[in-house]
PAFITOR-294192 format. One record per residue: residue number from 1; residue in one letter; chain; x, y, z of N, C-alpha, C, O, CB in turn. Coordinates in nm, 2 decimals, decimal comma, always signed. Glycine has a CB too. Layout:
BEGIN
{rec NUM; 'A'; 'A'; {X; Y; Z}; {X; Y; Z}; {X; Y; Z}; {X; Y; Z}; {X; Y; Z}},
...
//
This chain:
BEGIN
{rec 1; 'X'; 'A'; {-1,21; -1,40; +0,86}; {-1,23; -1,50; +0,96}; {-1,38; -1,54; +0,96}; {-1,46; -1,45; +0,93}; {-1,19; -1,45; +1,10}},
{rec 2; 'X'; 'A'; {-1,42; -1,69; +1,00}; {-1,56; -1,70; +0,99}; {-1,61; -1,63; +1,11}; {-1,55; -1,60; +1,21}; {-1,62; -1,85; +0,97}},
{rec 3; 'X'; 'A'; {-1,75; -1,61; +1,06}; {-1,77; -1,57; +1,22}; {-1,79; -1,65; +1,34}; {-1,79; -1,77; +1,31}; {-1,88; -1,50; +1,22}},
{rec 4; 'X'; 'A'; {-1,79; -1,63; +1,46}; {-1,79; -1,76; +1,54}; {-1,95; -1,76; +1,65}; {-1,98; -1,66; +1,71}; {-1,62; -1,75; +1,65}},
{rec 5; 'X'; 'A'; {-2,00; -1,83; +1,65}; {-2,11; -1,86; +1,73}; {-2,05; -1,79; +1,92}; {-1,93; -1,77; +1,96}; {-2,15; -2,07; +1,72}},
{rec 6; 'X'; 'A'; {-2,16; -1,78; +1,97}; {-2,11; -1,67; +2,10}; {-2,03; -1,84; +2,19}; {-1,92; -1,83; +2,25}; {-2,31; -1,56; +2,23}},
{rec 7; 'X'; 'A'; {-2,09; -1,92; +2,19}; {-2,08; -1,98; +2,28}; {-1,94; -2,05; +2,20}; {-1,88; -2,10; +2,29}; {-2,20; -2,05; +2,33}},
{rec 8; 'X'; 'A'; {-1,88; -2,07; +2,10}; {-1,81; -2,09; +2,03}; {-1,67; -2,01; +2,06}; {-1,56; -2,07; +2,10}; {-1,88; -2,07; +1,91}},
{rec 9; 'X'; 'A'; {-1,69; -1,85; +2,04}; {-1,61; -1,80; +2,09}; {-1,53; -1,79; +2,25}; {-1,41; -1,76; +2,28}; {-1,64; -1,73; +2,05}},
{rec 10; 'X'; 'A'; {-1,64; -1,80; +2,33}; {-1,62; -1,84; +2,46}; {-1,54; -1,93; +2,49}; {-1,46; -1,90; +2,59}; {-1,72; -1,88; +2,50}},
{rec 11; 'X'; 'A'; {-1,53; -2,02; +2,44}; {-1,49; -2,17; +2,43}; {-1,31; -2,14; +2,40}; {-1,21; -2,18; +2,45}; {-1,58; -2,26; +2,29}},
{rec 12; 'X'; 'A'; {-1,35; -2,04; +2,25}; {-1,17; -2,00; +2,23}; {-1,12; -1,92; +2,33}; {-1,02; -1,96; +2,38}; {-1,12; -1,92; +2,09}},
{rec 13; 'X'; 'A'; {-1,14; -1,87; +2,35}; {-1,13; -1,77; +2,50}; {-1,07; -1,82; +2,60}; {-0,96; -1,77; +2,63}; {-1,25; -1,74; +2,57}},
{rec 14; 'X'; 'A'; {-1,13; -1,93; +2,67}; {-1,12; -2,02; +2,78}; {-0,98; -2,11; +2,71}; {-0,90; -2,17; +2,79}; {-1,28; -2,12; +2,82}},
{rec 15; 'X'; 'A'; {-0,97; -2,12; +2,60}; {-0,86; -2,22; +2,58}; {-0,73; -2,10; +2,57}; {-0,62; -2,14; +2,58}; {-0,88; -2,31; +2,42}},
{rec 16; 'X'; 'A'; {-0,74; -2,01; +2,57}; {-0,60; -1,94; +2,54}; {-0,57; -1,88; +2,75}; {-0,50; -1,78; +2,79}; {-0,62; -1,76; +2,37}},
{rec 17; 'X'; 'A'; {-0,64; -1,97; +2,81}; {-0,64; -1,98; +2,91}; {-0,71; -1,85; +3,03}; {-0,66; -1,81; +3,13}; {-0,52; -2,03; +2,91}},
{rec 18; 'X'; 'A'; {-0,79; -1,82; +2,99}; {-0,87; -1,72; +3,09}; {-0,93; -1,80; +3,19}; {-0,94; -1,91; +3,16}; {-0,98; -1,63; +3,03}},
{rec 19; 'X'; 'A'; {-0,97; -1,77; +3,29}; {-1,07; -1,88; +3,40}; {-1,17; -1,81; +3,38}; {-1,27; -1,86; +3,32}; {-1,04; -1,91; +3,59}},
{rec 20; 'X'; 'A'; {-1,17; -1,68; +3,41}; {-1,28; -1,59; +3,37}; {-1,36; -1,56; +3,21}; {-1,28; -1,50; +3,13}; {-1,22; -1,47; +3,42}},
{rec 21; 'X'; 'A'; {-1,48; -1,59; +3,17}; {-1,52; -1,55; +3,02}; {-1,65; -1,54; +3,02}; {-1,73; -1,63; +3,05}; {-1,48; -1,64; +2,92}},
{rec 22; 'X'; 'A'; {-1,67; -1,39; +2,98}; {-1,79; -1,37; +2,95}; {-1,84; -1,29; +2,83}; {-1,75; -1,22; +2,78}; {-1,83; -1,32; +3,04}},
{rec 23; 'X'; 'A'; {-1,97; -1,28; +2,76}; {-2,00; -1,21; +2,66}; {-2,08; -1,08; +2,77}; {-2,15; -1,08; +2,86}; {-2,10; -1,30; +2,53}},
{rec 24; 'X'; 'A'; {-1,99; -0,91; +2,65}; {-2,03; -0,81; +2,69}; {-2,10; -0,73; +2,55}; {-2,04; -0,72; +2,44}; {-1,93; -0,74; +2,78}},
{rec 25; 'X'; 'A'; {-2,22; -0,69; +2,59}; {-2,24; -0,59; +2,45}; {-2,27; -0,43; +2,51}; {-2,34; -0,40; +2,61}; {-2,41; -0,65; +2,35}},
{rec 26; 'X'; 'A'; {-2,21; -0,34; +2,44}; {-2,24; -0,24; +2,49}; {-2,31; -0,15; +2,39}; {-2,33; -0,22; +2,29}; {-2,15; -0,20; +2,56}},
{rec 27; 'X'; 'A'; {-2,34; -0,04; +2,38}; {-2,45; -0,01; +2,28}; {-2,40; +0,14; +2,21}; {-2,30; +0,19; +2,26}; {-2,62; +0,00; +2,38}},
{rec 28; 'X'; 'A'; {-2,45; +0,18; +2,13}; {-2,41; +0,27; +2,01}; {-2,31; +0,37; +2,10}; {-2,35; +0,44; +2,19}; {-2,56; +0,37; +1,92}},
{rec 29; 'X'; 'A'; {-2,17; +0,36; +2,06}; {-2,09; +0,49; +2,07}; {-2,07; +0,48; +2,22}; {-2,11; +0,58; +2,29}; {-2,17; +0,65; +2,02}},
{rec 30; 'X'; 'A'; {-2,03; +0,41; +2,28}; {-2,06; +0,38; +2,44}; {-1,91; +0,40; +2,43}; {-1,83; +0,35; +2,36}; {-2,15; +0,21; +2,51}},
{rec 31; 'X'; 'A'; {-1,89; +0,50; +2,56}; {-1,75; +0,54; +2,61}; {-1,70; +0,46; +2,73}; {-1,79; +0,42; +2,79}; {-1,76; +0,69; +2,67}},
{rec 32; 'X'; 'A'; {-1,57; +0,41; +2,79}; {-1,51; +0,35; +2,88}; {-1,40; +0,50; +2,96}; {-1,30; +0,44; +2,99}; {-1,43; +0,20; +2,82}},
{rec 33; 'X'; 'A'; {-1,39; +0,59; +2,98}; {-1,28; +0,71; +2,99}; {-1,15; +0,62; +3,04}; {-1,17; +0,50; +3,07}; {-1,33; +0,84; +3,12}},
{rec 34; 'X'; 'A'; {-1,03; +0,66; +3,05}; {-0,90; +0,56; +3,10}; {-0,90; +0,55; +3,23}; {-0,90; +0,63; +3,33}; {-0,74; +0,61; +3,06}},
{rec 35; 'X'; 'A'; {-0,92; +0,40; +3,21}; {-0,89; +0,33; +3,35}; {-0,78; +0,21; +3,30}; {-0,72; +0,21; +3,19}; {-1,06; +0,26; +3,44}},
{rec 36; 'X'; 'A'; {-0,77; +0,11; +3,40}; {-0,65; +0,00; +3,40}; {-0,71; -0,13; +3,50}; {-0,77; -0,10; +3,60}; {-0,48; +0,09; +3,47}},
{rec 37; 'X'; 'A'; {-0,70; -0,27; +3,48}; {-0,72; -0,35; +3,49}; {-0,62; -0,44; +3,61}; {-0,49; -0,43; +3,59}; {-0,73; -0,36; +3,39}},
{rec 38; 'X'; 'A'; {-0,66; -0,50; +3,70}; {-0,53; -0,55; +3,79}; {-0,47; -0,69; +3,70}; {-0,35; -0,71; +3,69}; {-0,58; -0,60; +3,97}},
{rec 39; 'X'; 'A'; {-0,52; -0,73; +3,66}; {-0,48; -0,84; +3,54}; {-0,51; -0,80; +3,36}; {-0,55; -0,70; +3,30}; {-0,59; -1,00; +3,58}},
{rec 40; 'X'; 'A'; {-0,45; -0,95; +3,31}; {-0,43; -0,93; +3,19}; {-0,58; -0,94; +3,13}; {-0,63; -1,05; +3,16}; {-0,32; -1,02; +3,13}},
{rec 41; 'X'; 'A'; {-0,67; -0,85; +3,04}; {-0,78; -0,86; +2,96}; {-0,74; -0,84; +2,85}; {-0,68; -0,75; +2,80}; {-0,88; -0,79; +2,99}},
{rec 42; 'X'; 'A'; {-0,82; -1,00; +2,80}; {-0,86; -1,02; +2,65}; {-1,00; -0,97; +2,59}; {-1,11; -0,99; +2,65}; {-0,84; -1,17; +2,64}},
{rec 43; 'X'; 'A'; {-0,99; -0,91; +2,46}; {-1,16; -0,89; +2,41}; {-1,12; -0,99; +2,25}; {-1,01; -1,01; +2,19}; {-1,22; -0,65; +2,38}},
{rec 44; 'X'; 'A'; {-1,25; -1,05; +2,23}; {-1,27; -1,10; +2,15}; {-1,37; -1,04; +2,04}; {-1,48; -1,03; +2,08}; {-1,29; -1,20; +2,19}},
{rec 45; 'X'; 'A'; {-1,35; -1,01; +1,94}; {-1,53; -0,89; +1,86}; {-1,55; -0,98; +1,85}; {-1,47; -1,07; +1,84}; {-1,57; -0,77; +1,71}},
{rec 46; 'X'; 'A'; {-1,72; -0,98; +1,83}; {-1,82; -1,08; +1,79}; {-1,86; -1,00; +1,64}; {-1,84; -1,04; +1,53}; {-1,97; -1,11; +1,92}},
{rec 47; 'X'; 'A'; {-1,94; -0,85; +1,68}; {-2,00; -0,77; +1,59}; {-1,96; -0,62; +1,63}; {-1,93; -0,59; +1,75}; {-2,15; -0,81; +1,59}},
{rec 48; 'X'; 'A'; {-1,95; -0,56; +1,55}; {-1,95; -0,41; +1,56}; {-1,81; -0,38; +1,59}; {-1,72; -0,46; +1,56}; {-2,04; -0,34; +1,68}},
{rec 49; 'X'; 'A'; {-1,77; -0,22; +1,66}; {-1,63; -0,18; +1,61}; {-1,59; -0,13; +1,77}; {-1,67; -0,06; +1,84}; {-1,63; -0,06; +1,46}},
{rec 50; 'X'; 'A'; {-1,47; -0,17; +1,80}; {-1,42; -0,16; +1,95}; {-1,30; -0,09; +1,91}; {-1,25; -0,12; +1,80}; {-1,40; -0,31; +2,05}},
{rec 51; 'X'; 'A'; {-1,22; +0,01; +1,98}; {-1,17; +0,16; +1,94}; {-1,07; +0,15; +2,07}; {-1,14; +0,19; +2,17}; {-1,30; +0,31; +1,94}},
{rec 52; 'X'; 'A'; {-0,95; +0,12; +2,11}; {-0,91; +0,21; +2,18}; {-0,76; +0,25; +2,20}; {-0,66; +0,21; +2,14}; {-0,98; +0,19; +2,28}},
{rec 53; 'X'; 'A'; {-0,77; +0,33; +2,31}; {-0,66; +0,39; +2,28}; {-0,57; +0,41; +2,42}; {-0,63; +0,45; +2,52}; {-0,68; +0,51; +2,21}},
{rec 54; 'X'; 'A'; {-0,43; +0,40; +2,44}; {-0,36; +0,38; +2,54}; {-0,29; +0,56; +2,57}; {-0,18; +0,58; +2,50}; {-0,25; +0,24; +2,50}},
{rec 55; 'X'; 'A'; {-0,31; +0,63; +2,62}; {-0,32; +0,78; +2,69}; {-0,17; +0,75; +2,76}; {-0,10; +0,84; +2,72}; {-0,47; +0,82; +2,82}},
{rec 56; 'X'; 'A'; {-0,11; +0,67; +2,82}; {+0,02; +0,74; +2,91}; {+0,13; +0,68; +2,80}; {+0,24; +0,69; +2,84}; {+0,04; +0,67; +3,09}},
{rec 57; 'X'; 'A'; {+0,11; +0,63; +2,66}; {+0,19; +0,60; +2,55}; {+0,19; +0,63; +2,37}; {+0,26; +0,59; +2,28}; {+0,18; +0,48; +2,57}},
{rec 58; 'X'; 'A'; {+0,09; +0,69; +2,37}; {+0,07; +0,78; +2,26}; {-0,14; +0,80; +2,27}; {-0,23; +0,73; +2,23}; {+0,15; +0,69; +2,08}},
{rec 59; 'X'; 'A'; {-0,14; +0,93; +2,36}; {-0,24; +0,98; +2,32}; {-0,37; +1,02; +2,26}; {-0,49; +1,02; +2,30}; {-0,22; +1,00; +2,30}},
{rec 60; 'X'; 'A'; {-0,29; +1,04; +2,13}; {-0,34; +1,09; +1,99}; {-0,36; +0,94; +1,91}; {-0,37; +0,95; +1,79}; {-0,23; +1,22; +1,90}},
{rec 61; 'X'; 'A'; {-0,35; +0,83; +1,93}; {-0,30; +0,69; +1,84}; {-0,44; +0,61; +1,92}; {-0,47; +0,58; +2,03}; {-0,07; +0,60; +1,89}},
{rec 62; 'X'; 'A'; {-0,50; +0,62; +1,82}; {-0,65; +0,51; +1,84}; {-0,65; +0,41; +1,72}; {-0,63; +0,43; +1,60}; {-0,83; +0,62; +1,82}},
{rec 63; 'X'; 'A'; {-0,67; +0,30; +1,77}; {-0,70; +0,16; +1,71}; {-0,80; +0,11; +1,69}; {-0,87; +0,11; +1,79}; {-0,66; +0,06; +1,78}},
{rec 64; 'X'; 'A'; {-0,85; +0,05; +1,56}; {-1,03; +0,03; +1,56}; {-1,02; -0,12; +1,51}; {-0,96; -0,18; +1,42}; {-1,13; +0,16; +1,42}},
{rec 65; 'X'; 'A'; {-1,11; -0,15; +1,58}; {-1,12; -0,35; +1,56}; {-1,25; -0,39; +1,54}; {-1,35; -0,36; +1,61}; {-1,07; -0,46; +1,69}},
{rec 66; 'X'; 'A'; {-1,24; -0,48; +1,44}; {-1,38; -0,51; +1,42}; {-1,39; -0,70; +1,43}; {-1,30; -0,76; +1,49}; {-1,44; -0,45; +1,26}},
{rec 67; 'X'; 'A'; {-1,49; -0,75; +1,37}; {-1,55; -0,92; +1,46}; {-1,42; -0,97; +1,40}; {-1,35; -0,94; +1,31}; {-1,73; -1,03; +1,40}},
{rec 68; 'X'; 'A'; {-1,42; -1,08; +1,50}; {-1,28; -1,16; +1,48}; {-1,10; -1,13; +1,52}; {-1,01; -1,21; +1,53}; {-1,28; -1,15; +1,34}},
{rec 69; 'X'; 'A'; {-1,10; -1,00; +1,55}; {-0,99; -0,93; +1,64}; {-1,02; -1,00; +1,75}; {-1,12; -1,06; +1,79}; {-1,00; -0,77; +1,66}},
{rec 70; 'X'; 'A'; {-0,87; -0,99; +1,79}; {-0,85; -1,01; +1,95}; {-0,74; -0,87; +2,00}; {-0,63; -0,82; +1,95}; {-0,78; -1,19; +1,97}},
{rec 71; 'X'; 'A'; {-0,81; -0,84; +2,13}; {-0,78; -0,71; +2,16}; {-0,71; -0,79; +2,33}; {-0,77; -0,85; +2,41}; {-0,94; -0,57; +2,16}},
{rec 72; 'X'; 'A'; {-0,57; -0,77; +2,32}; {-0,51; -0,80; +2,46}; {-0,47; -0,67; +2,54}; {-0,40; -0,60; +2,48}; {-0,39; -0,88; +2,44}},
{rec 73; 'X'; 'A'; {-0,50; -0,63; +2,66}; {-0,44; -0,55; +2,74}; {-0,38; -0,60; +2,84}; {-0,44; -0,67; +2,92}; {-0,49; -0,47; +2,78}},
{rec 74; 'X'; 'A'; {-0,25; -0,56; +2,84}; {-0,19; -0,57; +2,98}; {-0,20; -0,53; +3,11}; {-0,18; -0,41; +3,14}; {-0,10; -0,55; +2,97}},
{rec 75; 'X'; 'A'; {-0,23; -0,63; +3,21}; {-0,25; -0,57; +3,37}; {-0,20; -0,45; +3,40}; {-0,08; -0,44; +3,39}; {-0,20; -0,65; +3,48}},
{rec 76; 'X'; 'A'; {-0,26; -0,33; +3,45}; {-0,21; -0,23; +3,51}; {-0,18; -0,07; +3,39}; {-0,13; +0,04; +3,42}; {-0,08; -0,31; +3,58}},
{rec 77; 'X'; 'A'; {-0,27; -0,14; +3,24}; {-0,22; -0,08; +3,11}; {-0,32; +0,05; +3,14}; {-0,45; +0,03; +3,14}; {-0,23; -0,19; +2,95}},
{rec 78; 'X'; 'A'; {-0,29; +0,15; +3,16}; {-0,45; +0,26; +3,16}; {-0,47; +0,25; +3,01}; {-0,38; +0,24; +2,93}; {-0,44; +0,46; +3,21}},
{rec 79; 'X'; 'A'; {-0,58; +0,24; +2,99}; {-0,64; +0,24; +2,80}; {-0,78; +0,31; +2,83}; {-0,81; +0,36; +2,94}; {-0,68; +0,02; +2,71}},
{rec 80; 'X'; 'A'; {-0,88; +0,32; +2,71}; {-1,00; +0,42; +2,69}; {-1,02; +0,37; +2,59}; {-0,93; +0,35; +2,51}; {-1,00; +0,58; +2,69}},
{rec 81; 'X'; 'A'; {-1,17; +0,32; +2,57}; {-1,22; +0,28; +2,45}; {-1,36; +0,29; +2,41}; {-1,45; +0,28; +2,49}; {-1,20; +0,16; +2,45}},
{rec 82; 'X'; 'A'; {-1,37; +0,32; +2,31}; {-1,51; +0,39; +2,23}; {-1,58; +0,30; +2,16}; {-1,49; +0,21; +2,13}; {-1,47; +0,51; +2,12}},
{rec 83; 'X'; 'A'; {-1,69; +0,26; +2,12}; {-1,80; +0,13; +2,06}; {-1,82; +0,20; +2,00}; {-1,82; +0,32; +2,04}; {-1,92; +0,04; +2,12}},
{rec 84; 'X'; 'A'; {-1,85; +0,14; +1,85}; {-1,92; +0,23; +1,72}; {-2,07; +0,24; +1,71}; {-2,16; +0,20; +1,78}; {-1,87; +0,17; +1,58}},
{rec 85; 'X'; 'A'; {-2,06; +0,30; +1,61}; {-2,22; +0,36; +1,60}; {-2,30; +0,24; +1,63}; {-2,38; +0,24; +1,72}; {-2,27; +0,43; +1,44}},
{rec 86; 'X'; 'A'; {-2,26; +0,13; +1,55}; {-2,35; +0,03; +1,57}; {-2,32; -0,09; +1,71}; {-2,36; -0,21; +1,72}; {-2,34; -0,03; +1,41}},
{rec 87; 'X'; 'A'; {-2,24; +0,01; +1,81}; {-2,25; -0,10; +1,93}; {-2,14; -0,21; +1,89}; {-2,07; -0,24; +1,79}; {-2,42; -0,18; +1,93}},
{rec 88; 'X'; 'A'; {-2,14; -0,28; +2,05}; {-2,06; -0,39; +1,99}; {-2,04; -0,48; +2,10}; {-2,05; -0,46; +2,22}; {-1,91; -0,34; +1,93}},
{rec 89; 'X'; 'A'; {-2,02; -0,60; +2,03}; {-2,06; -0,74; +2,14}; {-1,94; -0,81; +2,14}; {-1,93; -0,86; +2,03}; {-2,20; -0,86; +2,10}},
{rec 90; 'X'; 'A'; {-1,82; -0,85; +2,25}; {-1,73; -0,94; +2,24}; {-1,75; -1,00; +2,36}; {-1,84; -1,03; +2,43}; {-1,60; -0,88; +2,22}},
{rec 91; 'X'; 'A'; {-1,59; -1,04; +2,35}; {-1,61; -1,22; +2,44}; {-1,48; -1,15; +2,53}; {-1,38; -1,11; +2,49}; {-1,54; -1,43; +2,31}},
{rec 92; 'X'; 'A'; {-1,52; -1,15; +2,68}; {-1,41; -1,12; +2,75}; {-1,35; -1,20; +2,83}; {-1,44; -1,25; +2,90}; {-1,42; -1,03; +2,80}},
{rec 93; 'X'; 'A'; {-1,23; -1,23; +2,85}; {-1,12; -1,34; +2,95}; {-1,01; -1,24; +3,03}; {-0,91; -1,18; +2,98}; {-1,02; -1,47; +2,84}},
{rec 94; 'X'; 'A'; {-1,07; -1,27; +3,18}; {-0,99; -1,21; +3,22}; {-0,91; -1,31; +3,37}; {-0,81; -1,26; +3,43}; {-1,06; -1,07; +3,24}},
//
């Protein structure tokens, strides 16, 4: 996939209909522990590697995504997600 300019991606974001969209970067190896969302969140990678994994439906089963993924969770989904060494910057709609 090419890569997409931030404000570019934003843009695709808002069209697959979020009202909400913003760019988050978070930095080397950066932990989220399981929590859950009252609505549906979308992540978009810009750069680097976004990890995670859904605990009340397999555990042990971690998912690794890099720029150009799109990462959907469903409202109310508990998930936990890990940023790779080198950090990582996506596009979020929620």
């Amino acid at each position: 996939m090419t890569s997409l300019s931030r404000q570019d991606a934003e843009v695709q974001v808002r069209s697959w209909g979020f009202p909400t969209v913003y760019t988050w970067t978070d930095g080397p190896n950066a932990h989220y522990p399981p929590h859950r969302h009252g609505g549906l969140t979308t992540h978009l990678i810009l750069s680097g590697e976004f990890t995670v994994c859904y605990p009340e439906d397999d555990p042990g089963k971690k998912e690794t995504f890099g720029p150009g993924a799109r990462i959907d969770v469903p409202a109310g989904k508990v998930h936990e997600v890990w940023m790779g060494k080198q950090g990582c910057t996506y596009v979020i709609g929620e």
